[in-house]
Backbone as a ProteinNet text record, in pm:
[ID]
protein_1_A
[PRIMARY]
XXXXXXXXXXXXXXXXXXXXXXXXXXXXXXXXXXXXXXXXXXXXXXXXXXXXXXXXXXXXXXXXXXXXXXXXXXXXXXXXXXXXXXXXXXXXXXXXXXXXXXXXXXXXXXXXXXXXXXXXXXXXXXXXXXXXXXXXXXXXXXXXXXXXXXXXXXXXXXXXXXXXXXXXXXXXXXXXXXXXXXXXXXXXXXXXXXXXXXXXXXXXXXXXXXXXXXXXXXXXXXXXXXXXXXXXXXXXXXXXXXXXXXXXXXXXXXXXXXXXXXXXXXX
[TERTIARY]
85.2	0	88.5	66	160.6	133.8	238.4	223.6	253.5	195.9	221.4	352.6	399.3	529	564.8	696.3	726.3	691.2	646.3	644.9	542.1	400.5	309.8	323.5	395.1	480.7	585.7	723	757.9	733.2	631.6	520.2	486.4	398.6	373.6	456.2	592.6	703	733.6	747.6	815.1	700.7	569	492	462.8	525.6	488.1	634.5	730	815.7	844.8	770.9	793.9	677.8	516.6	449.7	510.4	569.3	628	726.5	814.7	896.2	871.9	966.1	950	891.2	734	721.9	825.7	858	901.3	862.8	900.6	802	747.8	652.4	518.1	555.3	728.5	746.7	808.9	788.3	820.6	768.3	692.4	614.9	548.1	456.8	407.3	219.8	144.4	-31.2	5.4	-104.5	-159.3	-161.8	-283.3	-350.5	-203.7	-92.2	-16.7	71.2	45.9	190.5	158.1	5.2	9	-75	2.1	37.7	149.1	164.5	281.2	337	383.6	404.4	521.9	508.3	568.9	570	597	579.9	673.1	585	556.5	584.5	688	749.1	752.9	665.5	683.2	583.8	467.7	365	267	172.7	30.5	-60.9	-107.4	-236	-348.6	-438.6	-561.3	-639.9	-632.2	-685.3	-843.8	-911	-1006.7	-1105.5	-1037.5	-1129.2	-1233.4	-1341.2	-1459.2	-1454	-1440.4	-1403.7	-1512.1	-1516.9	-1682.6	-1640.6	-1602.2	-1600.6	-1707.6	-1746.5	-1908.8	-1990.5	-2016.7	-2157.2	-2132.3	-2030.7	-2031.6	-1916.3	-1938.9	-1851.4	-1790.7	-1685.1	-1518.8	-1444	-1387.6	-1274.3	-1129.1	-1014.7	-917.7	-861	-840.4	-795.2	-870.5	-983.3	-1033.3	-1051.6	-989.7	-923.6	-806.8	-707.3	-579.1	-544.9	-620.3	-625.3	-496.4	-451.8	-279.9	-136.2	-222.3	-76	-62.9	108.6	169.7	64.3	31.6	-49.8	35.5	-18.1	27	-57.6	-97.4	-204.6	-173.3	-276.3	-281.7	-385.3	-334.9	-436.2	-448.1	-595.4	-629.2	-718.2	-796.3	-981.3	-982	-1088.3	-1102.6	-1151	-1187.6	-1200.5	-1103.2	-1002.9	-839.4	-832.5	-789.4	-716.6	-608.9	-507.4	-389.3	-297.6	-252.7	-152.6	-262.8	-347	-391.9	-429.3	-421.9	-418.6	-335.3	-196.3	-91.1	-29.3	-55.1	-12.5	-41.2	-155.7	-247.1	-149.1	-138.9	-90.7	17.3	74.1	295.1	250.3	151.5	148	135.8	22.4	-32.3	108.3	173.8	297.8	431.5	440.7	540.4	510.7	392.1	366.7	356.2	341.1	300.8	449.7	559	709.3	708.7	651.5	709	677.2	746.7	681.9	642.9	547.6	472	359.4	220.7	108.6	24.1	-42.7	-150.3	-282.5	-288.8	-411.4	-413.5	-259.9	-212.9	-93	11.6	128.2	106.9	-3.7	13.2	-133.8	-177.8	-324.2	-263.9	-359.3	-337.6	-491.8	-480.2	-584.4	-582.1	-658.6	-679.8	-843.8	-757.4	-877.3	-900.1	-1020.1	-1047.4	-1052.5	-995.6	-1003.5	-1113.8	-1216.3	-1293.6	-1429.8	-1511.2	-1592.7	-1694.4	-1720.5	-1867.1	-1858.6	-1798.4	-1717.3	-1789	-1871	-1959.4	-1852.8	-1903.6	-1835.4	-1846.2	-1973.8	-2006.3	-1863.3	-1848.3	-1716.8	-1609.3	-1583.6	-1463.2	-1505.4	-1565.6	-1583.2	-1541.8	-1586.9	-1534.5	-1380.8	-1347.2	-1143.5	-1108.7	-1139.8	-1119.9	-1117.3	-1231.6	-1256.7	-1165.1	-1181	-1048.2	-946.3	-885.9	-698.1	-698.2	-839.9	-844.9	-948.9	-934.4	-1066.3	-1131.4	-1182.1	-1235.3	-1131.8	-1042.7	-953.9	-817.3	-814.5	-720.4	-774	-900.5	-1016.3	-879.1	-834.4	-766.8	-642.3	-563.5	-498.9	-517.7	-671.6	-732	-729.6	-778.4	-710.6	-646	-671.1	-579.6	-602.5	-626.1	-705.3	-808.9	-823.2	-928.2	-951.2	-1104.3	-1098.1	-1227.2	-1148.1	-1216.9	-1305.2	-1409.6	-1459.9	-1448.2	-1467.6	-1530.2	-1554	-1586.7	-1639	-1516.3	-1491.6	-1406.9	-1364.1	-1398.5	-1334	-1238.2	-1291.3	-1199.6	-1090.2	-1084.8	-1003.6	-878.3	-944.6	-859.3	-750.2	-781.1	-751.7	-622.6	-650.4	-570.2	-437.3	-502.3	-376.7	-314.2	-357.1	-262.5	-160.2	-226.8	-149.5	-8.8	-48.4	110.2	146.8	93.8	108.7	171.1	3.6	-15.9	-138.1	-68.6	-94.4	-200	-306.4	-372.6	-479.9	-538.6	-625.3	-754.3	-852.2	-912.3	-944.8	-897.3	-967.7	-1114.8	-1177.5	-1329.1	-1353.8	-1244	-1256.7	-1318.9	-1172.6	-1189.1	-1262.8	-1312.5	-1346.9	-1228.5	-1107.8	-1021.9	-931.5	-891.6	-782.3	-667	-607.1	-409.5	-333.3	-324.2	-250.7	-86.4	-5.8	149.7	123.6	190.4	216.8	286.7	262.5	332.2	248.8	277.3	223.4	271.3	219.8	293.7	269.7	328.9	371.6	333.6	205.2	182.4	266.2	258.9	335.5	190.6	159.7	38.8	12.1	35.9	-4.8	-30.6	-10.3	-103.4	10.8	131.9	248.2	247.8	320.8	376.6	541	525.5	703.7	766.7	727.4	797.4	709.9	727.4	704.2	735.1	692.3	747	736.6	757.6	741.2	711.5	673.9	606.6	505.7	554.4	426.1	453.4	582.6	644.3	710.5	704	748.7	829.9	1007.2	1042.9	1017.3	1007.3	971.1	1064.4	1207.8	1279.8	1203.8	1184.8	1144.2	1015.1	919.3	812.6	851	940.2	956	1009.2	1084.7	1169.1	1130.3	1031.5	948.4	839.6	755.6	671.4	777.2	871.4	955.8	1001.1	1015.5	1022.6	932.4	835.2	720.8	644	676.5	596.1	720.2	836.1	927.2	1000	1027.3	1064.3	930.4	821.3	709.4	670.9	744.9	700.5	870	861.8	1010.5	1085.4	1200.3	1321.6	1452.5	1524.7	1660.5	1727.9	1685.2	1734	1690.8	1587.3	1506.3	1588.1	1622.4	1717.7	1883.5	1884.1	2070	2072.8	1938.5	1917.5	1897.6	1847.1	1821.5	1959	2039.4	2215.6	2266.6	2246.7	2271.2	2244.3	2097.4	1980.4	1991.9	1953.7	1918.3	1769.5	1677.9	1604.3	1610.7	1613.1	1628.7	1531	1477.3	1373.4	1353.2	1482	1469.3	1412.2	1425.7	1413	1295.9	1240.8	1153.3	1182.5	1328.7	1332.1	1467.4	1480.4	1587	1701.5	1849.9	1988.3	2062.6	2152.2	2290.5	2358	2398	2477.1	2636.7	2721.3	2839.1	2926.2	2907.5	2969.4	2883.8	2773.2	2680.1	2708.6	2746.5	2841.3	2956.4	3052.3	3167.2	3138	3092.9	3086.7	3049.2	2931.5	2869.8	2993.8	3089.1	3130.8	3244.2	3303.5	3439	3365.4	3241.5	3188.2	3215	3113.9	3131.7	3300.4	3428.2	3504.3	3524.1	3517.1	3595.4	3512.9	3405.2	3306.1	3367.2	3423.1	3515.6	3616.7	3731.4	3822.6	3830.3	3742.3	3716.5	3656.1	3563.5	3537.3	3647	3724.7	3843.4	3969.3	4012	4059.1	4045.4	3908.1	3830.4	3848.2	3804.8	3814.8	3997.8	4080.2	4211.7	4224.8	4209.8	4281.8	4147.9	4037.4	3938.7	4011.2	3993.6	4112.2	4017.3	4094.1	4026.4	3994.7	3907.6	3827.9	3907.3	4051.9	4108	4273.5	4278.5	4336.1	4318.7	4431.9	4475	4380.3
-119.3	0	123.9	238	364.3	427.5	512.6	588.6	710.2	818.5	973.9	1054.9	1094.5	1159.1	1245.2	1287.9	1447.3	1505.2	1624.8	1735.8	1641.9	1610.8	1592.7	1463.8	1379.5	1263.3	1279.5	1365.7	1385.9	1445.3	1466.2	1573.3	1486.4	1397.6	1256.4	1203.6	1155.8	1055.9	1195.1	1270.1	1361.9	1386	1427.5	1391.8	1244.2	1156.9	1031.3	1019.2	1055.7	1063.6	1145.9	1305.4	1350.3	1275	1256.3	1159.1	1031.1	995.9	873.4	873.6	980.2	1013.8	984.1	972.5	1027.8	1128.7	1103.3	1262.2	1351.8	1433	1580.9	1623	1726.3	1812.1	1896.2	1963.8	2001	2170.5	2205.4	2298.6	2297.7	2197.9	2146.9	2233.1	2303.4	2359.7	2293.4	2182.4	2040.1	2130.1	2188.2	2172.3	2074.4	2146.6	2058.5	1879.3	1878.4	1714.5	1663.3	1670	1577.1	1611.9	1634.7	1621.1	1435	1417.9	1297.1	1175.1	1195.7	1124.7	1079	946.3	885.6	741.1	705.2	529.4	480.1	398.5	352.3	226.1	143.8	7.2	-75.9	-166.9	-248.3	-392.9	-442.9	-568.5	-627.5	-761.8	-865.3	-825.4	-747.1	-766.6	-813.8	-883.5	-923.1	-835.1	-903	-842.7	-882.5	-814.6	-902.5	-983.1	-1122	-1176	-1238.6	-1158.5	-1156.1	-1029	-907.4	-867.4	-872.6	-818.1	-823.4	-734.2	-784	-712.2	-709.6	-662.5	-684.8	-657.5	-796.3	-793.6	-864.8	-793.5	-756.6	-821.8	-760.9	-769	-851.6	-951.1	-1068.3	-1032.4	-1025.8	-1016.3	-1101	-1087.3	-1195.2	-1130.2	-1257.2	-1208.2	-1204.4	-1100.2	-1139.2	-1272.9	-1394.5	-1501.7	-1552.3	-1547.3	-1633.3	-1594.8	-1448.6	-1359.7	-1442.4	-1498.4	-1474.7	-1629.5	-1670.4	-1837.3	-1914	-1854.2	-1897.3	-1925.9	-1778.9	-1740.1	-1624.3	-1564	-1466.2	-1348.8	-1213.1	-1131.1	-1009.4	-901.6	-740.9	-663.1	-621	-545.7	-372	-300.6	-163.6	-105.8	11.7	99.1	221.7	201.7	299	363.7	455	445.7	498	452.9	443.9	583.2	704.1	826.5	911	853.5	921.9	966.7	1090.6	1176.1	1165.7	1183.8	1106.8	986.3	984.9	880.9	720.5	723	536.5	507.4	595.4	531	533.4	544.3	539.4	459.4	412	283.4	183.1	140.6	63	11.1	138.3	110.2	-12.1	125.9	75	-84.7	-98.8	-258.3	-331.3	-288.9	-403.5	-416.6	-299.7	-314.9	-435.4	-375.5	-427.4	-599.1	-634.3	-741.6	-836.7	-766.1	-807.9	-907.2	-832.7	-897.4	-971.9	-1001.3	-1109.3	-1277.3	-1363.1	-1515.8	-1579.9	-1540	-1573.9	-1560	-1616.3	-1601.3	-1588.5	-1438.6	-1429.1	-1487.5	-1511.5	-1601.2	-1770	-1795.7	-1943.6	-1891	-1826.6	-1777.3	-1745.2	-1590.7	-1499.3	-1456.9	-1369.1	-1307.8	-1145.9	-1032.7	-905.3	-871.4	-797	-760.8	-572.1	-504.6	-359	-328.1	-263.7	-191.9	-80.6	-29.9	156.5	190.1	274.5	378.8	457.7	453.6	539.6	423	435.3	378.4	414.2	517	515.5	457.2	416.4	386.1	209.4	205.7	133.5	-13	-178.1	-274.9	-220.3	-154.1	-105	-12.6	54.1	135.5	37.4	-15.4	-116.3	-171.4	-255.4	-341	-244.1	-83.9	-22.1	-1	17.7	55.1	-75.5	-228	-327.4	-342.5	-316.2	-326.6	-207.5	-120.4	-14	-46.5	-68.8	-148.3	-310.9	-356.3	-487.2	-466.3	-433.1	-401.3	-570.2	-617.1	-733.2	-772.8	-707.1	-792	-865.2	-776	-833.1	-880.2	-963.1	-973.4	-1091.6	-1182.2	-1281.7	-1217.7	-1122.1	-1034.8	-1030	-1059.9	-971.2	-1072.9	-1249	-1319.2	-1349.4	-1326.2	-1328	-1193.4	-1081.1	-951.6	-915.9	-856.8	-859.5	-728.2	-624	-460.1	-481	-422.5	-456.6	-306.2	-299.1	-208.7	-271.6	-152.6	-180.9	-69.7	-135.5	-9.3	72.6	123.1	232.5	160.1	77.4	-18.8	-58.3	-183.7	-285.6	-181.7	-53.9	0.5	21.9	56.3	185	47.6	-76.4	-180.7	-228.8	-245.2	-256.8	-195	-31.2	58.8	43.7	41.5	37.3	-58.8	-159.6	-300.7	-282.2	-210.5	-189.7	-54	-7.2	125.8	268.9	218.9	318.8	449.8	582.2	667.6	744.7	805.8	878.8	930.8	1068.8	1183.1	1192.1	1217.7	1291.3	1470.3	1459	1662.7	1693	1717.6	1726.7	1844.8	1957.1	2058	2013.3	1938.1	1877	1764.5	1665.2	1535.7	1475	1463.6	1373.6	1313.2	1215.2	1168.2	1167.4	1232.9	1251.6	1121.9	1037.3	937.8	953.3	842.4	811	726.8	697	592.2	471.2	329.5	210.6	117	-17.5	-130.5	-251	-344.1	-383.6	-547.5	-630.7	-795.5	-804.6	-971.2	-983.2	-1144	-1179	-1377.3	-1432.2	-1581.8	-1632.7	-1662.5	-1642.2	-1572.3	-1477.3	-1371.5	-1238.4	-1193.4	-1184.2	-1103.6	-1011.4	-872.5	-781.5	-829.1	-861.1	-912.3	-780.1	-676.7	-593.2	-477.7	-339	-215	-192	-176.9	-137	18.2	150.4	265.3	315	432	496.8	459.9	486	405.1	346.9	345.6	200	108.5	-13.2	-130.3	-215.5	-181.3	-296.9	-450.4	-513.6	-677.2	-747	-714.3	-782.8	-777	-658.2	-629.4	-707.8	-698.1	-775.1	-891.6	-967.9	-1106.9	-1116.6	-1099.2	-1101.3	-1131.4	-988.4	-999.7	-1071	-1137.3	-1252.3	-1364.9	-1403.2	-1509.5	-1555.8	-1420.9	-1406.3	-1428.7	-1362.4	-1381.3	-1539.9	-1601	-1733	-1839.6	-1728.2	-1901.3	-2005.4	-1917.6	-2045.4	-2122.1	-2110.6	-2192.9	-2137.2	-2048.7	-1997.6	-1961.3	-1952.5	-1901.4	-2021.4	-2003	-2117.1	-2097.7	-2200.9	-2195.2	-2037.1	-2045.8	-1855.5	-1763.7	-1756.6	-1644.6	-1664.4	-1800.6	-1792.7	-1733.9	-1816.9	-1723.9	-1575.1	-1512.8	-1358	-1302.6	-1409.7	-1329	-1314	-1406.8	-1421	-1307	-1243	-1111.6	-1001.1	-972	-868.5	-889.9	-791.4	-789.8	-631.6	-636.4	-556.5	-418.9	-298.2	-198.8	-111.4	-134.7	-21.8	42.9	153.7	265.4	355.8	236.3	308.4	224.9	75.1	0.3	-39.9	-108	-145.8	-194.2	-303.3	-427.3	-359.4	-412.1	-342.8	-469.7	-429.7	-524.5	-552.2	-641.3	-645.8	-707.6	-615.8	-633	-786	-779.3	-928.6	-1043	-1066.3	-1140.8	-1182.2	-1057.7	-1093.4	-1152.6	-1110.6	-1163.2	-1255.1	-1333.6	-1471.7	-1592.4	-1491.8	-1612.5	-1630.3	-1474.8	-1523.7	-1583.3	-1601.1	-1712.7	-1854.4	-1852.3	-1976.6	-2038.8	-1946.8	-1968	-2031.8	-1927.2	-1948.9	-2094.1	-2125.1	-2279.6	-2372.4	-2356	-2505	-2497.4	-2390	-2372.5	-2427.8	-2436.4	-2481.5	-2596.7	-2689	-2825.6	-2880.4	-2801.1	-2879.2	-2908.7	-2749.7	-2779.2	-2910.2	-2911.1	-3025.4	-3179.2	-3199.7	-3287.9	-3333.5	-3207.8	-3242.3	-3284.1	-3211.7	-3241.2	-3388	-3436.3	-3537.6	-3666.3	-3684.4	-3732.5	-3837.8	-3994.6	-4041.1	-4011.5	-4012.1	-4032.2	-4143.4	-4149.2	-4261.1	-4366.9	-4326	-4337.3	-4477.2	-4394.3	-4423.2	-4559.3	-4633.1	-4816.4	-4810.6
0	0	0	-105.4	-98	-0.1	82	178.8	51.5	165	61.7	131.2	8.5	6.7	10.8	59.4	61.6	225.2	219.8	308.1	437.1	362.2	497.9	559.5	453.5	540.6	686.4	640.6	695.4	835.8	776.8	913.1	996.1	947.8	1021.2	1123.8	1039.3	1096.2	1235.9	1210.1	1330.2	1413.9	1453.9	1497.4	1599.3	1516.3	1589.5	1683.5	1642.3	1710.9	1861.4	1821.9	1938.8	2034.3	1996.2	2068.3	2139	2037.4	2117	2225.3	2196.4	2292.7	2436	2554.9	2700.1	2726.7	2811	2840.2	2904.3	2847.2	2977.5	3093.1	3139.6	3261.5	3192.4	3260.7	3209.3	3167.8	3193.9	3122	2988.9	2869.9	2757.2	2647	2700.9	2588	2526.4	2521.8	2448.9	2510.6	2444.5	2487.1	2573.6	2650.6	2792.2	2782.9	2620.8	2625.7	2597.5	2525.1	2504.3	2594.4	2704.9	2833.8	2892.1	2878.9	2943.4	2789.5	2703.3	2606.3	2544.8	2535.1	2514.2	2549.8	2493.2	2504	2596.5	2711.9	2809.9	2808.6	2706.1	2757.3	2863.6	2867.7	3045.2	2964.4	2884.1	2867	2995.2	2936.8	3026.1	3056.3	3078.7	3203	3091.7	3238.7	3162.8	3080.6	2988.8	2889.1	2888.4	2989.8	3014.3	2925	2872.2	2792.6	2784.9	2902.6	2992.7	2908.4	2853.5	2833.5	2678.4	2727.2	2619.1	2514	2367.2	2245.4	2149.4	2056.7	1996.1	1839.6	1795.5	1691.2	1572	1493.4	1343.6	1459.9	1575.1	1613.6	1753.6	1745.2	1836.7	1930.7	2061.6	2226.6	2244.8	2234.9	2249.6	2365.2	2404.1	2519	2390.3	2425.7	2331.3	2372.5	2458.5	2448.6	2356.4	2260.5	2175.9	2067.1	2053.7	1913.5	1904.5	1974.1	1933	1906.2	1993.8	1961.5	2003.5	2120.4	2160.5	2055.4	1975.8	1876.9	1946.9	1870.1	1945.3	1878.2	1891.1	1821.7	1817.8	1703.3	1695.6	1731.7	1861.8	1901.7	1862.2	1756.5	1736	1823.2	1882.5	1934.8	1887.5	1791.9	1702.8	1748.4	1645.6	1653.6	1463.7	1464.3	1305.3	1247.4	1286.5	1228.1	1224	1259.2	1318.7	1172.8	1150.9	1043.6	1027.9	1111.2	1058.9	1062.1	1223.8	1241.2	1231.9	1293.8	1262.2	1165.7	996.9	896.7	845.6	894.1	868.2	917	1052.2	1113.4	1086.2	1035.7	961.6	852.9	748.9	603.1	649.2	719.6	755.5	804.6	901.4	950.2	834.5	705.1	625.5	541.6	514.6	441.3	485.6	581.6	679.9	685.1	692.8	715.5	585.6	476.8	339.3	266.5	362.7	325.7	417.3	506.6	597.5	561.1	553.5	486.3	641	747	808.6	793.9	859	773.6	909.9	860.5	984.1	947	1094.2	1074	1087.3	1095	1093.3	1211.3	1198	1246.9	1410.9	1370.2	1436.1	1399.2	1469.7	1477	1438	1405.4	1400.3	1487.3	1587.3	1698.8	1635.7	1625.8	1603.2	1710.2	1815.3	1840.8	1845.2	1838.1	1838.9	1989	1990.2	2152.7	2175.9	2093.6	2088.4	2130.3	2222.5	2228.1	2206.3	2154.4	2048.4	1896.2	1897.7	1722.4	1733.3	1600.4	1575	1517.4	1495.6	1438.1	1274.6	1261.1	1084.1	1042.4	1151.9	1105.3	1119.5	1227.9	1184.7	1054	1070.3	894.3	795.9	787.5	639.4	652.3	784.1	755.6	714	793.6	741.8	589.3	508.7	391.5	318.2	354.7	305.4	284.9	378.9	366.2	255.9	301.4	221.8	96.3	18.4	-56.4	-105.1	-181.4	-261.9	-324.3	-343.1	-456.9	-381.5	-274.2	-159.7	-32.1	-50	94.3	134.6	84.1	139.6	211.7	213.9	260	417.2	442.4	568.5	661.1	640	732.1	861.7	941.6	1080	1117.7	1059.9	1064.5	1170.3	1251.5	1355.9	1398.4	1326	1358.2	1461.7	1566	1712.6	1774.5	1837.3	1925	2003.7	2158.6	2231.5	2363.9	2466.6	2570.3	2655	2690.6	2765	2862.7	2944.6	3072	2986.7	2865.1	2836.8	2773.6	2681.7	2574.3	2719.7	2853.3	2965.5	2980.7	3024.4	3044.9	2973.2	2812	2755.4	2748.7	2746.4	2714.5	2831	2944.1	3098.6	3095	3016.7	3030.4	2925.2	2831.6	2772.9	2785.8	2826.4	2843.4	2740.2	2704.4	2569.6	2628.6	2651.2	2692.7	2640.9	2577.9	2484.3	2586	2467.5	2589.9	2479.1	2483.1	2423.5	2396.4	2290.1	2244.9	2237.4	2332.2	2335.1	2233.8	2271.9	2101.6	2009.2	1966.2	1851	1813.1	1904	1895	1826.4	1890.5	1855	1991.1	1922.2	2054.3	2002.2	2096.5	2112	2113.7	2052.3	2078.6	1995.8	2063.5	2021.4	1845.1	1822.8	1701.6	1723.1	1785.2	1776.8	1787.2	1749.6	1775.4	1875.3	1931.7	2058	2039.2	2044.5	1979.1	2157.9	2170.2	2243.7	2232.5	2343.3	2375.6	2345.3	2291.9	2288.2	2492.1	2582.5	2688.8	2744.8	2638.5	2691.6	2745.6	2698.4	2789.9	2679.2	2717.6	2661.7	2630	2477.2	2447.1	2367.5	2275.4	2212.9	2187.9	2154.2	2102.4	2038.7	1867	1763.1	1758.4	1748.2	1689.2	1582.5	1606.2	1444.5	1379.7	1225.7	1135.5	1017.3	1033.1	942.7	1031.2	994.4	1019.1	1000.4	998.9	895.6	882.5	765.7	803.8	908.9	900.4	1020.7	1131	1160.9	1287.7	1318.5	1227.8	1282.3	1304.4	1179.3	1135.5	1354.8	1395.9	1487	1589.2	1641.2	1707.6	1740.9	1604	1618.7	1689	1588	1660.2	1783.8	1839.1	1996.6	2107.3	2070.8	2130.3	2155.2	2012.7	2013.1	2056.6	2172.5	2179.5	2069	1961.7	1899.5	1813.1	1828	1786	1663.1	1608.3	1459.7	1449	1292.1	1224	1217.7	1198.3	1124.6	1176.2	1149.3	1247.7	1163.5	1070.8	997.4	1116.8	1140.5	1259	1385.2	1401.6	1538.4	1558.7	1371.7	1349.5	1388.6	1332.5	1325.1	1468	1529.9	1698.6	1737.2	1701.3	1815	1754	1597.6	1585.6	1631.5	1614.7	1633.3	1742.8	1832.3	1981.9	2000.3	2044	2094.4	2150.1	2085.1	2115	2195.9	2344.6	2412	2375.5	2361.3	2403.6	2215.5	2106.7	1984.4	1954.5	1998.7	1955.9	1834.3	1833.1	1656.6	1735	1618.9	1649	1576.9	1647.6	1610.9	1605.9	1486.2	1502.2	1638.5	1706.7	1785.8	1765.3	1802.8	1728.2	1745.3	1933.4	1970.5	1922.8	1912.7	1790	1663.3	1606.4	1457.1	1434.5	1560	1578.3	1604.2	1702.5	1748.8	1668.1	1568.1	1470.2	1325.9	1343.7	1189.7	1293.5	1363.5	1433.9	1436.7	1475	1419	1263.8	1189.9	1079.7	1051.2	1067.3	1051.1	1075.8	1180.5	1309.8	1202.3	1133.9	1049.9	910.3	856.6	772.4	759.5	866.7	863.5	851.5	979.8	966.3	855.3	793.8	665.4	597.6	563.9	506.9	542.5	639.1	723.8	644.8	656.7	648.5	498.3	406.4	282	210.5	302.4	268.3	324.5	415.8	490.2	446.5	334.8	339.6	195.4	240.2	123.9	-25.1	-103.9	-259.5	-306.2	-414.9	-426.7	-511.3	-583.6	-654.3	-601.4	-438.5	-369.8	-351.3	-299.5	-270.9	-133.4
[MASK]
+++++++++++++++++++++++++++++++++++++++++++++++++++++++++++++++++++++++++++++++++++++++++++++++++++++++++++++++++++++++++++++++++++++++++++++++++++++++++++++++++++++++++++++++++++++++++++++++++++++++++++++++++++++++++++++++++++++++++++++++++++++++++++++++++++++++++++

């Protein structure tokens, strides 16, 4: 899916950034509503899998959304003007390169923060990002309402900060998405509103233990290591080293092996 380019992009990405940021003290110069907006995640803690979600009509707890796969929980609301259809895109993008398969893999959970926000409106952003020609796309896909207990609940639990603008009728929220364990733990925080596929690829992997991905995804973890403080995975240098002295040491011995291995030719 194209993101738009140039000037009001950039606008975006910096936006989600200073949101995302550490709050300040309250002499930052930041409006009032976004002093107590902003993303803190709480890795490792529980995600109530207890609460009631209401997805096209029908009341689910998320343990029976996710189906004891690892999940990518977004906290949106679907009339958002800018950043949650942008997070959206970056997720469907981001995810579109990854050779895991939601819906078999991994679940995608989206809920709206807004609890007057109808399942009819979820179903059209759903259908938006997925139109008819890409309905199979949508799969493992899940655009959630629900009431103000369960939304307060959620966000506490990873600790995703957002206010409402009664002005405006909008809500102040950060930009990230948050990789749950198929137990309802908080395992990672992605940032912004792009996604690279590593990162997701990684992060699912992590989350599900080993129970999704390939001994490739595991080579890549002894590299990659988890970045907090940026929410996006980094080279780690002693990682590289270690794996290419490996590499090296299976090298040699092959070599070894192939010298000192008799020929077929040989008495």
């Amino acid at each position: 899916m194209r993101h738009p380019s140039g000037g009001p992009k950039r606008l975006l990405v910096l936006l989600a950034v200073l949101l995302t940021a550490p709050a300040a003290d309250a002499q930052d110069g930041r409006p009032a509503i976004l002093r107590d907006v902003g993303i803190e995640p709480r890795l490792g803690r529980a995600v109530p899998m207890n609460v009631p979600l209401n997805e096209a009509g029908r009341t689910l707890e998320l343990r029976r959304i996710v189906r004891g796969r690892p999940s990518i929980l977004a906290l949106v609301y679907y009339r958002c003007p800018m950043l949650c259809g942008q997070v959206l895109s970056g997720l469907v993008s981001g995810l579109g390169l990854v050779t895991l398969d939601a819906g078999a893999d991994f679940e995608v959970v989206v809920v709206s923060i807004d609890p007057r926000e109808s399942s009819r409106l979820a179903a059209e952003r759903r259908k938006a990002l997925f139109p008819p020609a890409r309905a199979r796309e949508a799969r493992g896909w899940h655009f959630l309402t629900a009431q103000k207990a369960s939304i307060d609940r959620l966000a506490d639990a990873v600790g995703f900060r957002y206010a409402y603008d009664a002005r405006n009728d909008q809500f102040a929220h950060a930009a990230a998405v948050f990789v749950l364990t198929p137990s309802g733990r908080l395992s990672r925080a992605l940032y912004g509103i792009e996604y690279a596929p590593l990162d997701l690829r990684l992060s699912l992997v992590e989350a599900s233990a080993g129970r999704v991905g390939s001994v490739v995804d595991q080579v890549l973890l002894y590299c990659f290591h988890y970045e907090p403080e940026k929410g996006r995975y980094g080279a780690t240098i002693m990682g590289i080293l270690r794996l290419g002295a490996l590499a090296t040491l299976f090298g040699v011995v092959f070599l070894i092996f192939r010298l000192h291995r008799p020929s077929r030719g040989g008495a």
